[in-house]
Structure formats: C-alpha cells, structure tokens
PDB file of N, CA, C and O in Angstrom:
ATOM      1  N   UNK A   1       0.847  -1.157   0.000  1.00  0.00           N
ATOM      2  CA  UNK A   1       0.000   0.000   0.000  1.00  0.00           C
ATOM      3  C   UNK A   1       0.902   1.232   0.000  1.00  0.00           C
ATOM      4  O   UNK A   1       2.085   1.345   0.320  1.00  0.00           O
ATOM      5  N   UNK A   2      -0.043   2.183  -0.477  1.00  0.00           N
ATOM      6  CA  UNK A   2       1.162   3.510  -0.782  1.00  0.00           C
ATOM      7  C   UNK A   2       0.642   4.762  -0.284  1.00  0.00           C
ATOM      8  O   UNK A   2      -0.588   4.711  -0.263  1.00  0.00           O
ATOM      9  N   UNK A   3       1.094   5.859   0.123  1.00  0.00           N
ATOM     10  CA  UNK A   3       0.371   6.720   0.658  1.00  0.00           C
ATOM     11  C   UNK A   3       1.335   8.249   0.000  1.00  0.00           C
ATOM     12  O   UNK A   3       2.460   8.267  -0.500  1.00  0.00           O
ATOM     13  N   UNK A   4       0.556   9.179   0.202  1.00  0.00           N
ATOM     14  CA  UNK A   4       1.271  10.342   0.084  1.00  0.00           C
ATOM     15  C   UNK A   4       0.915  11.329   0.937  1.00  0.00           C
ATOM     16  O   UNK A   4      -0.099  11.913   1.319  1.00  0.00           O
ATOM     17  N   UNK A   5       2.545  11.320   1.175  1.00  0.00           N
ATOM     18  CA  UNK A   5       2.199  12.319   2.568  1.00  0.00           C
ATOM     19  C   UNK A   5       2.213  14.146   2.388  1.00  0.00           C
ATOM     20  O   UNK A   5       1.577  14.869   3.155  1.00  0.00           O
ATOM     21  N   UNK A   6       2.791  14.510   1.600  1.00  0.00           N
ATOM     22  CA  UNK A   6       2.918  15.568   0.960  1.00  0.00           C
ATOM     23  C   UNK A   6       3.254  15.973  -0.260  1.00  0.00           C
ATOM     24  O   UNK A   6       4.243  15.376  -0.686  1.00  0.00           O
ATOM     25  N   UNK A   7       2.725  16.902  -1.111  1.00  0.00           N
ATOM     26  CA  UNK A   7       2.534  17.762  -2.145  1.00  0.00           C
ATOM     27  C   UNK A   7       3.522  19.049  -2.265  1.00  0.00           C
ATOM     28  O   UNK A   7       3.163  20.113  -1.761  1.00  0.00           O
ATOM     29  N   UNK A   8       4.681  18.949  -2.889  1.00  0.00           N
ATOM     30  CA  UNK A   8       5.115  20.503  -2.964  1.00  0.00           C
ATOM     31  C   UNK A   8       5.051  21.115  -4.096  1.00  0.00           C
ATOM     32  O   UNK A   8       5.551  20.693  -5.139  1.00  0.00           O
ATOM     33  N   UNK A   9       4.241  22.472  -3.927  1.00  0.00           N
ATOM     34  CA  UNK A   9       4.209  22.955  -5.059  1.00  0.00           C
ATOM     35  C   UNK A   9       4.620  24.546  -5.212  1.00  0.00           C
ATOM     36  O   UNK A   9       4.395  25.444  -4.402  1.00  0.00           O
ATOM     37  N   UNK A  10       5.465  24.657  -6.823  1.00  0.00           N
ATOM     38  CA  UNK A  10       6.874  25.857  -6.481  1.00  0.00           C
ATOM     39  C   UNK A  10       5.856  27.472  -7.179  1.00  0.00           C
ATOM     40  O   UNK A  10       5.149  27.743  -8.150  1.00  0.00           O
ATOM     41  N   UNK A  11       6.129  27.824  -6.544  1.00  0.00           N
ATOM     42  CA  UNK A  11       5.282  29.032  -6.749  1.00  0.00           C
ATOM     43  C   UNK A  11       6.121  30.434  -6.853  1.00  0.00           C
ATOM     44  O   UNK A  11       7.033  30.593  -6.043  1.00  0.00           O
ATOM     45  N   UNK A  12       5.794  31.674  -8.020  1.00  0.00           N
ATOM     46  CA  UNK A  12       6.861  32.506  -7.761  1.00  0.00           C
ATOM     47  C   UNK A  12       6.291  33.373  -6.624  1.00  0.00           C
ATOM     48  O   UNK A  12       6.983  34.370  -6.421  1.00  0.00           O
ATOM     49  N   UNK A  13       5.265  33.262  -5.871  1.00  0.00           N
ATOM     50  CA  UNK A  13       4.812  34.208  -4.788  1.00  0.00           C
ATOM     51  C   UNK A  13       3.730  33.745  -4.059  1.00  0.00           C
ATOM     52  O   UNK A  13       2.548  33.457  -4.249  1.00  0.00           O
ATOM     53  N   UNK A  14       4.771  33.779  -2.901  1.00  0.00           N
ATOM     54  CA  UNK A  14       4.327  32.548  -1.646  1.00  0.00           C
ATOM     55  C   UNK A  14       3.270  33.841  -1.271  1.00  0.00           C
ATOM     56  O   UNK A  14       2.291  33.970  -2.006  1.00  0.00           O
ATOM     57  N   UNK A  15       3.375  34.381  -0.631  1.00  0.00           N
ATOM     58  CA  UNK A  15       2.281  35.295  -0.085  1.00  0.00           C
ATOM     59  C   UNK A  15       0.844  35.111  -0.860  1.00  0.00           C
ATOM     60  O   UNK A  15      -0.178  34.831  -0.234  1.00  0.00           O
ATOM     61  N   UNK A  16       0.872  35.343  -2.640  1.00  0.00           N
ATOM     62  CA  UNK A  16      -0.092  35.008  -3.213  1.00  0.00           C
ATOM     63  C   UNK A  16      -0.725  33.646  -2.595  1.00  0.00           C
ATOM     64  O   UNK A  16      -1.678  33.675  -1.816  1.00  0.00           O
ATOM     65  N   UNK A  17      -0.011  32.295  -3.080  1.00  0.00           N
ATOM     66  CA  UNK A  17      -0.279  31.427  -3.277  1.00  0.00           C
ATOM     67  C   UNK A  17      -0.701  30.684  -1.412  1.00  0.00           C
ATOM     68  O   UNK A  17      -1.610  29.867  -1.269  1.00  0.00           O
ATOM     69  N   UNK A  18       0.079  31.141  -0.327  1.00  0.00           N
ATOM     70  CA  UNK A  18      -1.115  31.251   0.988  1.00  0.00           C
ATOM     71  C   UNK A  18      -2.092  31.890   0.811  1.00  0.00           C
ATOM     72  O   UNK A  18      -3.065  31.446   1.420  1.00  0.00           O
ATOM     73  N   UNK A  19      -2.303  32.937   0.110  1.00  0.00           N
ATOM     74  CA  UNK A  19      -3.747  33.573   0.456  1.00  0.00           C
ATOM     75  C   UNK A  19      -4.835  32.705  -0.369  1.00  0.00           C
ATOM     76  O   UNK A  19      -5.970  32.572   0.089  1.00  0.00           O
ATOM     77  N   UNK A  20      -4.433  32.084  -1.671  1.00  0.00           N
ATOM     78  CA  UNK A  20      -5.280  31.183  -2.255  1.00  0.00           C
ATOM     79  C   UNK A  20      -5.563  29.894  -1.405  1.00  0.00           C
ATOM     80  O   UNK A  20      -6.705  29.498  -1.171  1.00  0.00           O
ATOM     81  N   UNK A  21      -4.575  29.358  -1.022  1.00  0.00           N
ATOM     82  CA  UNK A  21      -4.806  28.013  -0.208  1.00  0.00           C
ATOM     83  C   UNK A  21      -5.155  28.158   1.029  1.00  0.00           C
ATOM     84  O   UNK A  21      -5.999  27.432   1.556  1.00  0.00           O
ATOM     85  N   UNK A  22      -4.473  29.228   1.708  1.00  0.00           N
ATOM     86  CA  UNK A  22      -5.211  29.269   3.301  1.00  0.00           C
ATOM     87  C   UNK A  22      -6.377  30.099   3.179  1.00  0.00           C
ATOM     88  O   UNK A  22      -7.233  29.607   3.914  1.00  0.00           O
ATOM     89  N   UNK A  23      -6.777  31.017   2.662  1.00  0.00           N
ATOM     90  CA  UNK A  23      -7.976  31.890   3.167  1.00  0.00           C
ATOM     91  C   UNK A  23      -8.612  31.739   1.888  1.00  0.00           C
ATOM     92  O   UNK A  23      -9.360  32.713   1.806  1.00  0.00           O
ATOM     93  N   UNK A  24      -8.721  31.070   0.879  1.00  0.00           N
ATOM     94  CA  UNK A  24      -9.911  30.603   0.260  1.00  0.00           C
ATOM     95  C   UNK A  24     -10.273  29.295   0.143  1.00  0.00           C
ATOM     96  O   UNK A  24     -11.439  29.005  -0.125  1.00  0.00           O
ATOM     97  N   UNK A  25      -9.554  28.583   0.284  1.00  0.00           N
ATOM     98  CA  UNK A  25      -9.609  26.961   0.762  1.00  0.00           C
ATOM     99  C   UNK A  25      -9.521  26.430   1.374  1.00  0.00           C
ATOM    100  O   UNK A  25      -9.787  25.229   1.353  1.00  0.00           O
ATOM    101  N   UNK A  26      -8.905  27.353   2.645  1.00  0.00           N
ATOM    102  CA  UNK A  26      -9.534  26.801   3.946  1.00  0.00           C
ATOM    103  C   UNK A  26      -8.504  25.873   4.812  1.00  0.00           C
ATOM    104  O   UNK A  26      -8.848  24.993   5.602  1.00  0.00           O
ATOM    105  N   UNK A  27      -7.040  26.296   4.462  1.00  0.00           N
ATOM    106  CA  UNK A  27      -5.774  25.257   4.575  1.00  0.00           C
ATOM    107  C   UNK A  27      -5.642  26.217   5.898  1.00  0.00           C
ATOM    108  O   UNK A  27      -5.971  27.381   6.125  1.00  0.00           O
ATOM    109  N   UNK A  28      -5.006  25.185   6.669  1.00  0.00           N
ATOM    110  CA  UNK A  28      -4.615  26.386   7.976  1.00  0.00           C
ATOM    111  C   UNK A  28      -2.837  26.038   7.930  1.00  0.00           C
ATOM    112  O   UNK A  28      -2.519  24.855   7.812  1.00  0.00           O
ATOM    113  N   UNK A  29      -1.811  27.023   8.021  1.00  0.00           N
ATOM    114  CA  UNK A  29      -0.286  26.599   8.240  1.00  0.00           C
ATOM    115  C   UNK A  29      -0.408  25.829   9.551  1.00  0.00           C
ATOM    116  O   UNK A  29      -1.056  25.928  10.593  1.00  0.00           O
ATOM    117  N   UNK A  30       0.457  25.063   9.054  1.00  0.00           N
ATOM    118  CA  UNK A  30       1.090  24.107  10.212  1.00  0.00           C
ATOM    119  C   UNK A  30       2.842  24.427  10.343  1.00  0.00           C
ATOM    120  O   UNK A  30       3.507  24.168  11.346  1.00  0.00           O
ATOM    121  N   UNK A  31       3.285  24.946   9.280  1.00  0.00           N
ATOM    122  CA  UNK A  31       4.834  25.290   9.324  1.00  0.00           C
ATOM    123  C   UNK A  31       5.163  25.783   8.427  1.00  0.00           C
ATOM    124  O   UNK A  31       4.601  25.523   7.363  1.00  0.00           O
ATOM    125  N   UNK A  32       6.454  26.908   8.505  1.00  0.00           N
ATOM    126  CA  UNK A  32       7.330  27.743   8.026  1.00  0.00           C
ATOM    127  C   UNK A  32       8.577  27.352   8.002  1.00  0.00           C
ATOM    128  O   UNK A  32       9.043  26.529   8.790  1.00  0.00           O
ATOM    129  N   UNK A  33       9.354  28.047   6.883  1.00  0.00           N
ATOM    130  CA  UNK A  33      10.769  27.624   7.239  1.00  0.00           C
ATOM    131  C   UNK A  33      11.386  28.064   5.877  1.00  0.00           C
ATOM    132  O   UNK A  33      10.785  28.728   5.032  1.00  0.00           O
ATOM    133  N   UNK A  34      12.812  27.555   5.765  1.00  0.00           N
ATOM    134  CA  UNK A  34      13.607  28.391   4.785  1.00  0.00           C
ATOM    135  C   UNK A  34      14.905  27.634   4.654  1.00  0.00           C
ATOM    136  O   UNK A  34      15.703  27.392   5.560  1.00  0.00           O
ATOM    137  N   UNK A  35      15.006  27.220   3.084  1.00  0.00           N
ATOM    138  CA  UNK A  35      15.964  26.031   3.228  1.00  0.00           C
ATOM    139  C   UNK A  35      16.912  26.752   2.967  1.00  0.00           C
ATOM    140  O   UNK A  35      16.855  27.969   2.790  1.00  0.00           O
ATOM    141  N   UNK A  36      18.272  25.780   2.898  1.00  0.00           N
ATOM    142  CA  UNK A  36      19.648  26.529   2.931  1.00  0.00           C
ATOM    143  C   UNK A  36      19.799  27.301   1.627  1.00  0.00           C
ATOM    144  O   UNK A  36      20.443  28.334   1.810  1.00  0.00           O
ATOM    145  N   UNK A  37      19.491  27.161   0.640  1.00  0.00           N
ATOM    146  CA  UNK A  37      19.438  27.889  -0.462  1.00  0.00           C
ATOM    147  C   UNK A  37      18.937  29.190  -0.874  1.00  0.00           C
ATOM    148  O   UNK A  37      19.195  29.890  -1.853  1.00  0.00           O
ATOM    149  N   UNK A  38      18.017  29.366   0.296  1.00  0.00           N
ATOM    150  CA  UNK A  38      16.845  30.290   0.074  1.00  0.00           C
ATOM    151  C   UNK A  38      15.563  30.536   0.095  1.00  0.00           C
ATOM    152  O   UNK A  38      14.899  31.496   0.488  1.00  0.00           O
ATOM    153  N   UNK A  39      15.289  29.448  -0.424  1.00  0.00           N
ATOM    154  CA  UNK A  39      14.067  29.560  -0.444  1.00  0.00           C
ATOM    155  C   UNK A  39      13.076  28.978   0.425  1.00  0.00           C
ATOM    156  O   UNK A  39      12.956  27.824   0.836  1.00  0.00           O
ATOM    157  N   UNK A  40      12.214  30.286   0.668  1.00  0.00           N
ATOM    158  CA  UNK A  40      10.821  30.053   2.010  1.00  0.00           C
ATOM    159  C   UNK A  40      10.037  28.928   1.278  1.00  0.00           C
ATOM    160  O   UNK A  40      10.129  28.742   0.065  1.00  0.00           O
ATOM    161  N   UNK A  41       9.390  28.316   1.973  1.00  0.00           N
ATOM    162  CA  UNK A  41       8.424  27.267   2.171  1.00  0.00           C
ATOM    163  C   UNK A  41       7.235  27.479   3.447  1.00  0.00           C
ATOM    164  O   UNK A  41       7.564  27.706   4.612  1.00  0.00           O
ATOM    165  N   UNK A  42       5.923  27.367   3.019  1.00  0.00           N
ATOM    166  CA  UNK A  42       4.728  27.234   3.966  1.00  0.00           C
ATOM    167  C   UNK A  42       4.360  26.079   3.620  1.00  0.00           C
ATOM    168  O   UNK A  42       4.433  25.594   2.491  1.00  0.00           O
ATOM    169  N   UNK A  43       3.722  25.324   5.122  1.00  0.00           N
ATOM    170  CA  UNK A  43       2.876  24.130   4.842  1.00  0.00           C
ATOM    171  C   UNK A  43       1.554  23.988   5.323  1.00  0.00           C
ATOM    172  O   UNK A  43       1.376  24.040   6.540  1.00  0.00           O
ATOM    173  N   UNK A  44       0.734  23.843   4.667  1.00  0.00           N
ATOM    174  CA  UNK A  44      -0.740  23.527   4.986  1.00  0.00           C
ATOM    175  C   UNK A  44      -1.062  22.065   4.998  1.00  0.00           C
ATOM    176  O   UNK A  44      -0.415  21.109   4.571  1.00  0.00           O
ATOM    177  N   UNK A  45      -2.336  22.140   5.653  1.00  0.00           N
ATOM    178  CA  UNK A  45      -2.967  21.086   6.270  1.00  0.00           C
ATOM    179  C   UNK A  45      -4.458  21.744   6.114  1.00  0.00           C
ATOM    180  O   UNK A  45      -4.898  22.893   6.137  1.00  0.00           O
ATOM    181  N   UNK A  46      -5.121  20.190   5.911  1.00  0.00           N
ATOM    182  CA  UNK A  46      -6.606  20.208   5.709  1.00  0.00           C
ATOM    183  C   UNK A  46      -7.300  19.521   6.864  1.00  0.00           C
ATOM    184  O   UNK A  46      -6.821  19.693   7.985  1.00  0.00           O
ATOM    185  N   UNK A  47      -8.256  18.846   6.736  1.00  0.00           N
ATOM    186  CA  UNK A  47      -8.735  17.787   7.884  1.00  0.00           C
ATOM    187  C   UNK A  47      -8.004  16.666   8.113  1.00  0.00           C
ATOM    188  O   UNK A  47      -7.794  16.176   9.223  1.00  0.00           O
ATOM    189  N   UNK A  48      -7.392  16.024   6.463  1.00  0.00           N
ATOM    190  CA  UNK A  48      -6.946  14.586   6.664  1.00  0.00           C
ATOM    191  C   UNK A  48      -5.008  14.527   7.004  1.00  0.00           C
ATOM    192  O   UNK A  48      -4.499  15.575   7.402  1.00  0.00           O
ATOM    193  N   UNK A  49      -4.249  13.490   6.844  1.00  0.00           N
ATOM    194  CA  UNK A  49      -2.713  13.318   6.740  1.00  0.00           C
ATOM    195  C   UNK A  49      -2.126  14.307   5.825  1.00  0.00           C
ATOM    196  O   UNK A  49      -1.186  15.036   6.141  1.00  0.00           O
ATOM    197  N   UNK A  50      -2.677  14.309   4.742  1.00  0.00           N
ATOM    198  CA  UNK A  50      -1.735  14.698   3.747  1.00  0.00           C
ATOM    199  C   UNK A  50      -1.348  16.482   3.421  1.00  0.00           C
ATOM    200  O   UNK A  50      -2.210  17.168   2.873  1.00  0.00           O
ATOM    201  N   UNK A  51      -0.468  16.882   3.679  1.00  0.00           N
ATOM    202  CA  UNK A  51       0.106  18.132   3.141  1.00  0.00           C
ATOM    203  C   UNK A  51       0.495  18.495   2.068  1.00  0.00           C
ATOM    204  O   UNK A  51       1.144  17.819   1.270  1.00  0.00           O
ATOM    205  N   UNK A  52      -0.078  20.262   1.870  1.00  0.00           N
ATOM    206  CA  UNK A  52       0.848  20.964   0.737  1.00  0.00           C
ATOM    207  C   UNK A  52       1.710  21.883   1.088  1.00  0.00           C
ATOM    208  O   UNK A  52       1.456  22.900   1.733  1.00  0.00           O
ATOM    209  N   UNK A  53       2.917  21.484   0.599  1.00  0.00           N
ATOM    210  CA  UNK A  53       4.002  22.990   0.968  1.00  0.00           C
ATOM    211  C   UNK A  53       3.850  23.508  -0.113  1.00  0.00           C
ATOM    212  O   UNK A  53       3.658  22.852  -1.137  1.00  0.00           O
ATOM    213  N   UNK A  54       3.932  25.297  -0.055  1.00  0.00           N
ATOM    214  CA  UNK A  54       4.119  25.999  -1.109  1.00  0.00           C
ATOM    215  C   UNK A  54       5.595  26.580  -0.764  1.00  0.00           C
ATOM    216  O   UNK A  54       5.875  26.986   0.364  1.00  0.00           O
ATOM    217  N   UNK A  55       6.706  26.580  -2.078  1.00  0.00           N
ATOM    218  CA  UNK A  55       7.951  26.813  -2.349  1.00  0.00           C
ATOM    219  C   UNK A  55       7.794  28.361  -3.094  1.00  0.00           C
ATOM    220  O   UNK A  55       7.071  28.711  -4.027  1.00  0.00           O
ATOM    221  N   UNK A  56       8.799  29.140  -2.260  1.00  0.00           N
ATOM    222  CA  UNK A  56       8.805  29.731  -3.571  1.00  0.00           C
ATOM    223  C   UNK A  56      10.479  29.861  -4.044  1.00  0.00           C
ATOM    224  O   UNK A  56      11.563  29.728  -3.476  1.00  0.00           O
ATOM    225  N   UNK A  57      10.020  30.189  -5.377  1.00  0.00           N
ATOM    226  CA  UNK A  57      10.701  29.965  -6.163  1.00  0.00           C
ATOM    227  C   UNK A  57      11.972  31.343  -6.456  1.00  0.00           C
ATOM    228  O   UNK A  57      11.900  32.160  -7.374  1.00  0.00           O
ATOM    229  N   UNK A  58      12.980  31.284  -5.484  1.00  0.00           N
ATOM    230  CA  UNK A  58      13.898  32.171  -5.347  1.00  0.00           C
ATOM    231  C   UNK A  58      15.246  31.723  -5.773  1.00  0.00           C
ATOM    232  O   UNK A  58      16.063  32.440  -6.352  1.00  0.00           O
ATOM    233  N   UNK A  59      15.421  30.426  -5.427  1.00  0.00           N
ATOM    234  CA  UNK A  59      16.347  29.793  -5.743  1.00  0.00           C
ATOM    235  C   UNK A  59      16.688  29.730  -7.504  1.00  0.00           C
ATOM    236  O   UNK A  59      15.706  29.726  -8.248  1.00  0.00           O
ATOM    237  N   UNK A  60      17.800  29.692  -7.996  1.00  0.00           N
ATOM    238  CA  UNK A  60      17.801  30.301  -9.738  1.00  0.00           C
ATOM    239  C   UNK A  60      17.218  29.325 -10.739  1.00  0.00           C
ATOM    240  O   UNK A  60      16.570  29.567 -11.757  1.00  0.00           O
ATOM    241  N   UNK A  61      17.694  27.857 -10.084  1.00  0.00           N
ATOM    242  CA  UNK A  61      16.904  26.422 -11.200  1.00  0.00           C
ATOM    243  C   UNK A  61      15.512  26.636 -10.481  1.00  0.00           C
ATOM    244  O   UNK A  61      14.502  26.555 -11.180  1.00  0.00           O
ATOM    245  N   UNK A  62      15.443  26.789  -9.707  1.00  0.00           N
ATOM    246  CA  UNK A  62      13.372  27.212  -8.906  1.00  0.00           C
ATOM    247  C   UNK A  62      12.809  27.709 -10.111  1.00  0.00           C
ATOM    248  O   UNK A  62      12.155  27.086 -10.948  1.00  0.00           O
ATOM    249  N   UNK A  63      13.173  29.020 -10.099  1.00  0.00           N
ATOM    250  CA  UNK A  63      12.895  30.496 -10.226  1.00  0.00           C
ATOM    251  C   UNK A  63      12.716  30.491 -11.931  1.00  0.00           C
ATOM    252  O   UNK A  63      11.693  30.953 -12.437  1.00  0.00           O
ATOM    253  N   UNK A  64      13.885  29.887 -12.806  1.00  0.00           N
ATOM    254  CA  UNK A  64      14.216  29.663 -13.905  1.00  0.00           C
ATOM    255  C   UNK A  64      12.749  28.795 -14.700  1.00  0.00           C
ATOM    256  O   UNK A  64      11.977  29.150 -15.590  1.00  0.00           O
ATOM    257  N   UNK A  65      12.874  27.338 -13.742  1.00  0.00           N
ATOM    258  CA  UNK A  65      11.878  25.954 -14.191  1.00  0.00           C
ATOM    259  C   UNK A  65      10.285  26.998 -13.702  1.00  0.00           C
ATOM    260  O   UNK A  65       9.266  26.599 -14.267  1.00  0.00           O
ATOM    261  N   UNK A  66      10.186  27.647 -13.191  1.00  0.00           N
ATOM    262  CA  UNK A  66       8.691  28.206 -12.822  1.00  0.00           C
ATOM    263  C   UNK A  66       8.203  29.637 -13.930  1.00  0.00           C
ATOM    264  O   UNK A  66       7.080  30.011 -14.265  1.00  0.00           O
ATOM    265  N   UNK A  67       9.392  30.108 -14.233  1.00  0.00           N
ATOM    266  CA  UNK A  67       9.287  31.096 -15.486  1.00  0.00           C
ATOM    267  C   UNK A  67       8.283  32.606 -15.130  1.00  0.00           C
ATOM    268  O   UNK A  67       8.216  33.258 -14.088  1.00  0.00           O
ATOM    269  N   UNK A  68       7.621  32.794 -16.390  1.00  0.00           N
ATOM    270  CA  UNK A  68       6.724  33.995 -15.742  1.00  0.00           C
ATOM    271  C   UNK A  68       5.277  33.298 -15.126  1.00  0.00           C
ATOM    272  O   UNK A  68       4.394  34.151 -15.039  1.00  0.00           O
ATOM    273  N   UNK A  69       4.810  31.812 -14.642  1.00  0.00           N
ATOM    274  CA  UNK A  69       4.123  31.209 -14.664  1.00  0.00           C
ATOM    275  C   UNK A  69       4.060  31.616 -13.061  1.00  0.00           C
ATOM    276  O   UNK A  69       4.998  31.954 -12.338  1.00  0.00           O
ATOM    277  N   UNK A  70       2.816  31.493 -12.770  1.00  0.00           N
ATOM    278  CA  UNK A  70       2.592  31.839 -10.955  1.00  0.00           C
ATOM    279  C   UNK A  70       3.091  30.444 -10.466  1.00  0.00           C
ATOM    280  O   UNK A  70       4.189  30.732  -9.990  1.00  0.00           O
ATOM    281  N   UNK A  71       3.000  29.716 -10.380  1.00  0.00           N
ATOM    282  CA  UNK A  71       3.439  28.120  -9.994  1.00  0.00           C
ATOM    283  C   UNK A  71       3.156  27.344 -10.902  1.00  0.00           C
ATOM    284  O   UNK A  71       3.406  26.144 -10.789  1.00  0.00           O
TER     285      UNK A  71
END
C-alpha cells in the first residue's frame, strides 16, 4: 500500500499562493521555514494526513523551471 504524505508545489509568490490556499480553501499553516538555499516554504494542512508545501521559487533552477508562470 502507498500513501502520500505531501505535495510541494513551487510558486513565484508565496504570499499570493497562501492567500489562495489558506484563506480561500480553507488550509490552515502548520509550518514555516527556509531552506539553505533560500528559499521560504509554507505548509498547509486540511482535515486529513496529507500536506501541501508551497515553495517559492527564489532559488535560480526554482525560479528559472517556474518562469513567468505563478506556480
């Protein structure tokens, strides 16, 4: 059996992309943070296991692979 525990998805603007997932869909953060490279990450949570982090995309292969595209 297989499960998935989380979803990351790279976004060029984290602020946007919480306000879509937490305050219109209803995701509440469960965690923040900021990897060695740079780039911030938020994670949401719904009712069930599974999470979405939103990345953003600061880092240059991020930033580059995400283009003028919002995520």
């Amino acid at each position: 059996m297989a499960s998935l525990g989380r979803v990351v998805h790279a976004v060029a603007d984290l602020e946007g992309a919480v306000g879509l997932f937490r305050d219109l869909l209803g995701g509440r953060v469960v965690s923040t943070g900021a990897a060695v490279d740079g780039n911030h990450w938020v994670e949401l949570a719904w009712g069930g296991p599974g999470r979405l982090r939103l990345l953003e995309g600061t880092h240059a292969g991020i930033a580059e692979w995400i283009g003028d595209r919002p995520g």
